[in-house]
ROBABA-901393 format. One record per atom (N, C-alpha, C, CB): residue in one letter; x, y, z. Coordinates in steps of 0.001 Angstrom, whole numbers, plus 500000, padded with zeros to 6 digits. Glycine has a CB too. Example, Ala and Ser with C-alpha at 12.3 -4.5 7.8 and 13.67 -1.06 7.14 Angstrom:
A513190494310507800/A512300495500507800/A513200496700507800/A511308495527509046/S512850497750507080/S513670498940507140/S512900500030507870/S514084499402505725/
***
This chain:
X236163814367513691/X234794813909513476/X233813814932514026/X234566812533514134/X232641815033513116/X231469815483514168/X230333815317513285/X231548817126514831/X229282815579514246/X227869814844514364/X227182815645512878/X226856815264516188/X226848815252512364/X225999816583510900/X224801816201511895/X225718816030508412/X224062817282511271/X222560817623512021/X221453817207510449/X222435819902512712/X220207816911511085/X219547816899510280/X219191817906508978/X218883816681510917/X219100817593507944/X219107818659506755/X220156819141506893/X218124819730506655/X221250819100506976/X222477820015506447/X223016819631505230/X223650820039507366/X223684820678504876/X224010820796503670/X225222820144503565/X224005822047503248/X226060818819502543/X226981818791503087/X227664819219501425/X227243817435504052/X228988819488501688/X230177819688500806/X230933818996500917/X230787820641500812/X231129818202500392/X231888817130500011/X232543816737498506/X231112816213500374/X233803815984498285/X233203815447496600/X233163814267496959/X234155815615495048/X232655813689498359/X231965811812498224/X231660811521499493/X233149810369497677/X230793810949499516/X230027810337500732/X229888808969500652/X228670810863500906/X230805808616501939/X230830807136502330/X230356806549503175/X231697806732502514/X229166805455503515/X229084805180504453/X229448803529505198/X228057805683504445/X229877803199505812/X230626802619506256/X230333801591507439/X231345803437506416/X229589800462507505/X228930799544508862/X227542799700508271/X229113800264510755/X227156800178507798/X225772800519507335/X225820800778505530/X225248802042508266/X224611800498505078/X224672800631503147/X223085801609503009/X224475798388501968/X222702801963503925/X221515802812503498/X221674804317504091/X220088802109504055/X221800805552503711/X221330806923504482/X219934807024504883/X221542808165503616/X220640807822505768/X218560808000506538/X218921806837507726/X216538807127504962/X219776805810507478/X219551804838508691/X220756804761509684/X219280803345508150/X220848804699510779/X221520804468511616/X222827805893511310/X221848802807511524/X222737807196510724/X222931807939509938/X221981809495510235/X222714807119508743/X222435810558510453/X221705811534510137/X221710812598508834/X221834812069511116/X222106811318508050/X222398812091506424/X220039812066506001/X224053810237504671/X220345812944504654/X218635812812504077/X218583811653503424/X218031813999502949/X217886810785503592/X217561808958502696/X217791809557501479/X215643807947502714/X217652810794501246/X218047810596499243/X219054810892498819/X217334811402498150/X220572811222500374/X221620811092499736/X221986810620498921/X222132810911500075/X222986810818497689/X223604809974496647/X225253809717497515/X223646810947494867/X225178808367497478/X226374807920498268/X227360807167497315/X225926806954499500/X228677807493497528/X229639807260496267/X230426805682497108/X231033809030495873/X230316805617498085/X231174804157498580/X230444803634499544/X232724804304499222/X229842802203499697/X229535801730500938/X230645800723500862/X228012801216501199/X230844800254502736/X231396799430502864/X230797798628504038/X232538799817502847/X230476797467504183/X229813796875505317/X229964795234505276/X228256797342505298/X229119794810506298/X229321793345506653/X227752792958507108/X230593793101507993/X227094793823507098/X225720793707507417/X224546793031506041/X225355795325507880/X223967792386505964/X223081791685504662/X222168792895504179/X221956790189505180/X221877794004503558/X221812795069503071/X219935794389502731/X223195795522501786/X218990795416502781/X217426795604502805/X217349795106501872/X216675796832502861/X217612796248500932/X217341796518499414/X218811796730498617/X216329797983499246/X218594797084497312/X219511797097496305/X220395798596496875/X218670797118494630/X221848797940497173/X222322798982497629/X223183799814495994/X223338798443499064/X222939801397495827/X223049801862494851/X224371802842495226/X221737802371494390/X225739802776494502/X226774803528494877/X227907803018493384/X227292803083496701/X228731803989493756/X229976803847493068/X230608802552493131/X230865804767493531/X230750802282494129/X232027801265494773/X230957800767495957/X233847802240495504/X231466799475495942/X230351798932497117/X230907797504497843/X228669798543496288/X231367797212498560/X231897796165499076/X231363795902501021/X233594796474498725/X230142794943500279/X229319794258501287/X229645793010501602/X228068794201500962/X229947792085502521/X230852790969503172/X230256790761504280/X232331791258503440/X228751789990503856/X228286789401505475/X229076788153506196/X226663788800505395/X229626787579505465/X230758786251505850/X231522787363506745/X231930785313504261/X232161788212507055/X232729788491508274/X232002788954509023/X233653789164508289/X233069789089510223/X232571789598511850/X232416790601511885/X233312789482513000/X233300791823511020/X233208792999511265/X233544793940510049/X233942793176512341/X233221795165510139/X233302795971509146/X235082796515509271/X232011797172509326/X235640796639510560/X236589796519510388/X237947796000509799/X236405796541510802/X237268794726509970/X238367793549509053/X238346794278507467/X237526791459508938/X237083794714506971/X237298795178505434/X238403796243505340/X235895795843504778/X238352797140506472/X239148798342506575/X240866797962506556/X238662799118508022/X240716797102507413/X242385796498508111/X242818795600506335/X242108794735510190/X241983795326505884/X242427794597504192/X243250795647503800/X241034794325502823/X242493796480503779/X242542797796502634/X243804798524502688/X241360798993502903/X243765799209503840/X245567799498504700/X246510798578504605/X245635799587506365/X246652797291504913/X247654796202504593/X247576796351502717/X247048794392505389/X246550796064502087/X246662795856501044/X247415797064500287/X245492795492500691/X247600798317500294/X247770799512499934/X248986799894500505/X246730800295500230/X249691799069501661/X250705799061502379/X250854800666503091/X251875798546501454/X249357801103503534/X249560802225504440/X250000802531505679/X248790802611504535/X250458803692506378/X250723803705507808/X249705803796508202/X251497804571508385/X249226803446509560/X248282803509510656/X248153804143511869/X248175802619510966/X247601805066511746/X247968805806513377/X247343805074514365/X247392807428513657/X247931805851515892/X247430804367516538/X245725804818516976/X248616803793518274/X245706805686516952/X244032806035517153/X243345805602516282/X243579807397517176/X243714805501515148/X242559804763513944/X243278802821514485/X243109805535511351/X244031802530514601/X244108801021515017/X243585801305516036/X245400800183515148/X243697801468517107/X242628801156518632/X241387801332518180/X242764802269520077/X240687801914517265/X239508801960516826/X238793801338515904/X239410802774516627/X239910801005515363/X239552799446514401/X239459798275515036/X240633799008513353/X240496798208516005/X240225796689516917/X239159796454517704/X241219796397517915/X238453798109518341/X237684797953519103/X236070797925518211/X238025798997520153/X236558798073517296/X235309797718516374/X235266796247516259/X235389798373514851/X236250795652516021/X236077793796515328/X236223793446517094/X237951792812513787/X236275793940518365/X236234793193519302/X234777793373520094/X237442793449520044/X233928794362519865/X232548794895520055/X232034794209518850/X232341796595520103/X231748793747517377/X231140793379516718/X231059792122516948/X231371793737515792/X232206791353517361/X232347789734517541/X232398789470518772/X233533789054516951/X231636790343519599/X231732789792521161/X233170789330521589/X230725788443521382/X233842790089521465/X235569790087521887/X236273788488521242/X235776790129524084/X235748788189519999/X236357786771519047/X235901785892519510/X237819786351518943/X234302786319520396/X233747784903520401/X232239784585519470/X233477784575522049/X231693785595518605/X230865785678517876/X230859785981516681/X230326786135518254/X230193784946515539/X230291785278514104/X231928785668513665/X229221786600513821/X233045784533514435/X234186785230514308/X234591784385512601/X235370784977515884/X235404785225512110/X236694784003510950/X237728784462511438/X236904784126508945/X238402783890510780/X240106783878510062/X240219784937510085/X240571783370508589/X239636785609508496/X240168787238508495/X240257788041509954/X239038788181507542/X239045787658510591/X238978788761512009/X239943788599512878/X237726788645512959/X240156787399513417/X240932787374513826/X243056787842513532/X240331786469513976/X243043787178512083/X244220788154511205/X244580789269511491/X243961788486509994/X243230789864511300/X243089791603511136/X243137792117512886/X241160792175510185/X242777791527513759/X242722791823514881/X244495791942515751/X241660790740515356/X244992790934515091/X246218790243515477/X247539791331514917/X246220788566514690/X246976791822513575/X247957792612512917/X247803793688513655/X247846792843511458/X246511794372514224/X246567795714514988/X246567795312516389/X245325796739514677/X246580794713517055/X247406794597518116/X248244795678518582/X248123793652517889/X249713795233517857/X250645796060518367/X250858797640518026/X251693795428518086/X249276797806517310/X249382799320516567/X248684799770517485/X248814799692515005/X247696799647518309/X246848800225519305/X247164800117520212/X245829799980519434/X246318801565521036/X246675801991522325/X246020801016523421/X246227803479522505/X246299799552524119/X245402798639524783/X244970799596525512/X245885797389525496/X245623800249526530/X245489801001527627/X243773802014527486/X247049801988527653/X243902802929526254/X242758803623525909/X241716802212525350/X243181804945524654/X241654801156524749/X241064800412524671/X240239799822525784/X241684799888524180/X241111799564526635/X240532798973528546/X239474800083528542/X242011799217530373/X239856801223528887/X239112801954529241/X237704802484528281/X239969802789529591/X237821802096527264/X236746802407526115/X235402801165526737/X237582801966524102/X236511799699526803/X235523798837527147/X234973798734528255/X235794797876526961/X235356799448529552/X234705799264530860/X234736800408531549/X235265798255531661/X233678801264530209/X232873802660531540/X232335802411532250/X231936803672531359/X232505803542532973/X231333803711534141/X229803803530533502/X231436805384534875/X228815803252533843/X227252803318534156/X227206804388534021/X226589802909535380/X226210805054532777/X225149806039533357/X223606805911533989/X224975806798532381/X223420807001534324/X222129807144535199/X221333806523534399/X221576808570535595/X221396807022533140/X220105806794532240/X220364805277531853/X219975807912530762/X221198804655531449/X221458802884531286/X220884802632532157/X222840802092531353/X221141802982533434/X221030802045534928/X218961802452534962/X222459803091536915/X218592803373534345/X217083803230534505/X216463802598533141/X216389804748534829/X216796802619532199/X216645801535531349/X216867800343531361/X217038801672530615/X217680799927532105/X217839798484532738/X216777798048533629/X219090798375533550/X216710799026534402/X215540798922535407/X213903798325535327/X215405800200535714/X213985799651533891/X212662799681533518/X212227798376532716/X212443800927532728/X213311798103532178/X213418796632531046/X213421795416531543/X214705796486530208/X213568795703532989/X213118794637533820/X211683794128534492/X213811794827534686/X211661795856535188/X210057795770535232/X208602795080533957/X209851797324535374/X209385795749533313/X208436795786532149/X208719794495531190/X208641797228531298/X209303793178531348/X209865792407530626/X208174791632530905/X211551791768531079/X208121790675529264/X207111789929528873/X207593788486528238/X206329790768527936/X207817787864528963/X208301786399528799/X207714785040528599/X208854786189529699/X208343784855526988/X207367783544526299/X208146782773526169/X206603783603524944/X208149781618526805/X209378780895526605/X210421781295526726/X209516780475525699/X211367780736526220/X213228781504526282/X213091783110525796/X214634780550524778/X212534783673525003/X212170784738524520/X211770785617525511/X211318784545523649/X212317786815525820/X212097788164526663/X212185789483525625/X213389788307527942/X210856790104525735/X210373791256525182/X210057792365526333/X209139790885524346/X210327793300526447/X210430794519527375/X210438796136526347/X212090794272528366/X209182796684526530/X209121798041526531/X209520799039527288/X208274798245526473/X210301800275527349/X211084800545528098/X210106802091528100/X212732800291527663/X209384802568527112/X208437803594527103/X209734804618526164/X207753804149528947/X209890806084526786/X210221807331526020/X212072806900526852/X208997809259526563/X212589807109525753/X213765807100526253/X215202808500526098/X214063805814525655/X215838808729526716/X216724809914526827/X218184809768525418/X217402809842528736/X218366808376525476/X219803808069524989/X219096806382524413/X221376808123526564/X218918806670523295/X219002805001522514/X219947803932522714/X219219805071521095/X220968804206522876/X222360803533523209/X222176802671524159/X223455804423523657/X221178803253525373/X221047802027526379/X220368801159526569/X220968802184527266/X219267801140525091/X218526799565524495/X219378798550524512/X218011799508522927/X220084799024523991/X221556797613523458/X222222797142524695/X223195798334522342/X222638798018525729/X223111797918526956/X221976796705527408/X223154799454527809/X220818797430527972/X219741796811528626/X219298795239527648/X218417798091528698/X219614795299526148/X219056794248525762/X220670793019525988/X218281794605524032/X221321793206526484/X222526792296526600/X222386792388528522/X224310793089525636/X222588793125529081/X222075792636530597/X220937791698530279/X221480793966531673/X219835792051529800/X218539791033530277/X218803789601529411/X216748791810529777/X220016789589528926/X220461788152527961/X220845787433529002/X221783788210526714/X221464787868530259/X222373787361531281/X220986786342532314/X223338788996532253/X219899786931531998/X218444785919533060/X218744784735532738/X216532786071532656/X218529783635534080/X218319782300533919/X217607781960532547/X217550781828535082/X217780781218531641/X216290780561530650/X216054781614529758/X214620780256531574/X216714782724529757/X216248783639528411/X217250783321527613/X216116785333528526/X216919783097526472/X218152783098525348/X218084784088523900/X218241781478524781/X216954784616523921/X216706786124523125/X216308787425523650/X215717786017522226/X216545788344523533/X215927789228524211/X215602790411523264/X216707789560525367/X214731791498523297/X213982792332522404/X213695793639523467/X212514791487521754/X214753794660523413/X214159795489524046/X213659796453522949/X214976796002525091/X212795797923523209/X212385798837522860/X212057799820522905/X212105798748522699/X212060801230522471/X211577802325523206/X211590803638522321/X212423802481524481/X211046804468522663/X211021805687521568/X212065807001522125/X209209806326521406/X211750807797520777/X213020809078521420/X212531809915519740/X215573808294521710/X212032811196520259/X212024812264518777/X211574810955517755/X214028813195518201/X209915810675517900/X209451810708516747/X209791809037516031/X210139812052516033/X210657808703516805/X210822807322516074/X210877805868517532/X212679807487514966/X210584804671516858/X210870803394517891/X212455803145517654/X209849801809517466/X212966803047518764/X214012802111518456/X214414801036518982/X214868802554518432/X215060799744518477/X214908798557518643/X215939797585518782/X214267798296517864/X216416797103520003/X217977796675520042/X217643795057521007/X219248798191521096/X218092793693519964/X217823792829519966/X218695791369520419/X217425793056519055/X218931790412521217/X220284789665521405/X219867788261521130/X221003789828522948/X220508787433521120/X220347785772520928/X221646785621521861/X220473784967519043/X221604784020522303/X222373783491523095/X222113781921522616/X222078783944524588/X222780781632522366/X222966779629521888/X221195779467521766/X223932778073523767/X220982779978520238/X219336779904519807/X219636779887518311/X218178781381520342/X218526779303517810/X218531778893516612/X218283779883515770/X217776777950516444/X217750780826516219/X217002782090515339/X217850783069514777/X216030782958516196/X217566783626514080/X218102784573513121/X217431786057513373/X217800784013511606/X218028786611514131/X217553787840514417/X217204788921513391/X218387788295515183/X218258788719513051/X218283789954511549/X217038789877510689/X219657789594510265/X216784787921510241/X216192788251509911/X214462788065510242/X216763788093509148/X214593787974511412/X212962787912512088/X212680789679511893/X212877787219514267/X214002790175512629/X213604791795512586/X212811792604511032/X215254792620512840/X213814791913510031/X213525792277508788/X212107791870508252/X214537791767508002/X211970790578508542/X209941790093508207/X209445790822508957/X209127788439508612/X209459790987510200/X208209791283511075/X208336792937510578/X208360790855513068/X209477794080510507/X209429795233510737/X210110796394509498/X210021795203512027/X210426795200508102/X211134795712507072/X209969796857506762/X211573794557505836/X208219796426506160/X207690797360505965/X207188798335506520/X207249797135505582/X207891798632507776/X207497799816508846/X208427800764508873/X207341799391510298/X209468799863508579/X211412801342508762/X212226800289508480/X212206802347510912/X213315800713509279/X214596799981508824/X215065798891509798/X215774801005508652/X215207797625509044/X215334796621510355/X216289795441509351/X213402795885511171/X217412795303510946/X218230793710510306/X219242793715511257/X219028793633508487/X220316793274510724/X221136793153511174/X222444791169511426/X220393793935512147/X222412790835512697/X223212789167512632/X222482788560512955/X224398788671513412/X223024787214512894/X221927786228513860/X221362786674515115/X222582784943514341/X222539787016515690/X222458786963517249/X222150788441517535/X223930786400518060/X222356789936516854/X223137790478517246/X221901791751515974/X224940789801517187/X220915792010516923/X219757792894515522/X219321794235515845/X218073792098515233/X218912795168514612/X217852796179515623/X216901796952514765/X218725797427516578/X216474797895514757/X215439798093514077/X215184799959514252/X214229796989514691/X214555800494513228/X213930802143513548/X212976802035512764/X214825803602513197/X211628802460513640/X210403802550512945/X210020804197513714/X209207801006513289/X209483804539512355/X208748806069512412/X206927805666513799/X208064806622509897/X207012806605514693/X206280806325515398/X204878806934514439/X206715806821516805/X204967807865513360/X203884807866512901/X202431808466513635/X203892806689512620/X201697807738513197/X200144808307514168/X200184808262516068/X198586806912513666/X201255806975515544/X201461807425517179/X201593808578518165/X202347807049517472/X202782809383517506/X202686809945517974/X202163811910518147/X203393809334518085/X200819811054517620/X200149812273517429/X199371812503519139/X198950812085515932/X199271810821520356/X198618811194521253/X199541811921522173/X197929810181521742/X200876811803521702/X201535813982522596/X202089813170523801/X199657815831523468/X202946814111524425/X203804813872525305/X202998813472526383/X204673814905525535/X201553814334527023/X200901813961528059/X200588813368528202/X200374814203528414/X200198812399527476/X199337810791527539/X200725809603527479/X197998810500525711/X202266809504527816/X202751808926527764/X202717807209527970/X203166809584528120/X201963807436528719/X201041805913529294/X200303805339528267/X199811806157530523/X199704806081527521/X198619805523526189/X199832805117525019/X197282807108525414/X200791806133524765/X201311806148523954/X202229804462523994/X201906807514523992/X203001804411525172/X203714803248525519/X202765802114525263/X204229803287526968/X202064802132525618/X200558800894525124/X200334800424523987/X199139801376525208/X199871802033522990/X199958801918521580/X201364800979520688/X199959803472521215/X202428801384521676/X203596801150520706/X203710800010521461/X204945802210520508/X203385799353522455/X203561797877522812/X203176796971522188/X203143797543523777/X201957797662522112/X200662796856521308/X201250796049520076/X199407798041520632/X201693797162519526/X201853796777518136/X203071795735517827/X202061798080517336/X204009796686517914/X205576796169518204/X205504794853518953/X206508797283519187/X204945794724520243/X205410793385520643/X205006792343519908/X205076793083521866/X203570792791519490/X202858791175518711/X203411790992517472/X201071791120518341/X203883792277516748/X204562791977515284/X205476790701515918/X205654793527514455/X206652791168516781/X207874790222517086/X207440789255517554/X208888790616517933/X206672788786518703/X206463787596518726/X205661786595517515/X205923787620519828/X205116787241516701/X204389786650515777/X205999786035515046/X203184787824514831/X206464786692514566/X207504786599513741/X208059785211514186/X208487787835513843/X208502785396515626/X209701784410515889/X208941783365516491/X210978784951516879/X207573782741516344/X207111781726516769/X206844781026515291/X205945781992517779/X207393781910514105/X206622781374512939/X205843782051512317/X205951780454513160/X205271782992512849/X204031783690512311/X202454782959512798/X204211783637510571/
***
């Protein structure tokens, strides 16, 4: 595996993308890739356009589609692609306790004995980084609480990854049962969202309140979002304080508007 960079050229004869049905999103391919296979479990924006396309929001995970496909085709499995399949359907379904079925569990059960548990343990319980542990911090400081609902701006961030971290710690507060963190990085917001025994539909509050700004959806419980910071961020790195304001401003009242109803 490795990372493509923005604008590169790729050579290929097909491009698949896989947990996701749009380029440009969650993706550093160009949005006008022409993509020959999606495969996902996620409820897709817009009209997803490809060769072959097999979208399945009824499951837990994008994995389970994968684990079909290999059983069905009666392929071998190495055990690095099974430990990585399981740890996909056990991170997507909150370890078979979220948005789980049948299939997931099936599919979980059959790779079992194909994966490495041992490298698995350890996948699931790193160490802390610096930068999580100050995004947590900051997502605390900065938390805005309406009811069960917790919204927290976190300002300019180093590593996006630790929205999602920080928005599942701040799920763990007495009386919160949603949480909405946020924060920017190169030019864009990004937006990582949780539910806990709540009625709401994350995916798709994210999608009303923030579809016509960028890209937003995802599960009930389980959402997130990328919006282009735009004019924002034309007031520049030095004014970071204005800037965090600007993007509070906006962003928070879209979401709470959303999930009170509008």
């Amino acid at each position: 595996m490795r990372n493509v960079e923005p604008g590169e050229e790729l050579d290929f004869d097909a491009v698949a993308l896989v947990d996701h049905s749009a380029p440009g999103v969650n993706d550093q391919l160009d949005p006008e890739t022409e993509v020959d296979i999606v495969v996902d479990h996620h409820p897709p924006n817009d009209d997803v356009e490809a060769a072959f396309v097999d979208i399945r929001p009824e499951l837990g995970a994008a994995s389970t589609i994968l684990v079909e496909y290999i059983r069905g085709f009666g392929l071998e499995v190495e055990t690095e692609v099974a430990t990585g399949l399981l740890y996909g359907i056990r991170v997507d379904t909150d370890d078979f306790a979220r948005e789980i079925t049948t299939d997931d569990f099936e599919a979980g059960a059959w790779l079992l004995d194909r994966a490495d548990t041992d490298v698995l343990e350890r996948i699931e319980s790193p160490s802390v980084s610096a930068d999580t542990l100050d995004t947590i911090a900051r997502a605390i400081r900065s938390r805005e609480l309406d009811g069960s609902v917790l919204a927290s701006c976190v300002g300019a961030i180093a590593d996006r990854d630790t929205l999602a971290q920080a928005a599942d710690r701040l799920l763990a507060m007495r009386g919160v049962t949603v949480t909405f963190v946020y924060g920017y990085a190169d030019g864009t917001i990004y937006v990582s969202a949780r539910a806990r025994g709540s009625d709401v539909d994350l995916g798709a509050v994210l999608r009303s309140a923030f579809g016509d700004m960028g890209s937003a959806g995802g599960h009930a419980d389980m959402a997130g979002a990328q919006l282009p910071l735009g004019l924002f961020d034309d007031v520049g790195e030095d004014a970071e304080g204005t800037l965090t304001e600007m993007v509070e401003d906006v962003v928070a009242t879209r979401f709470f508007e959303e999930i009170r109803g509008g």
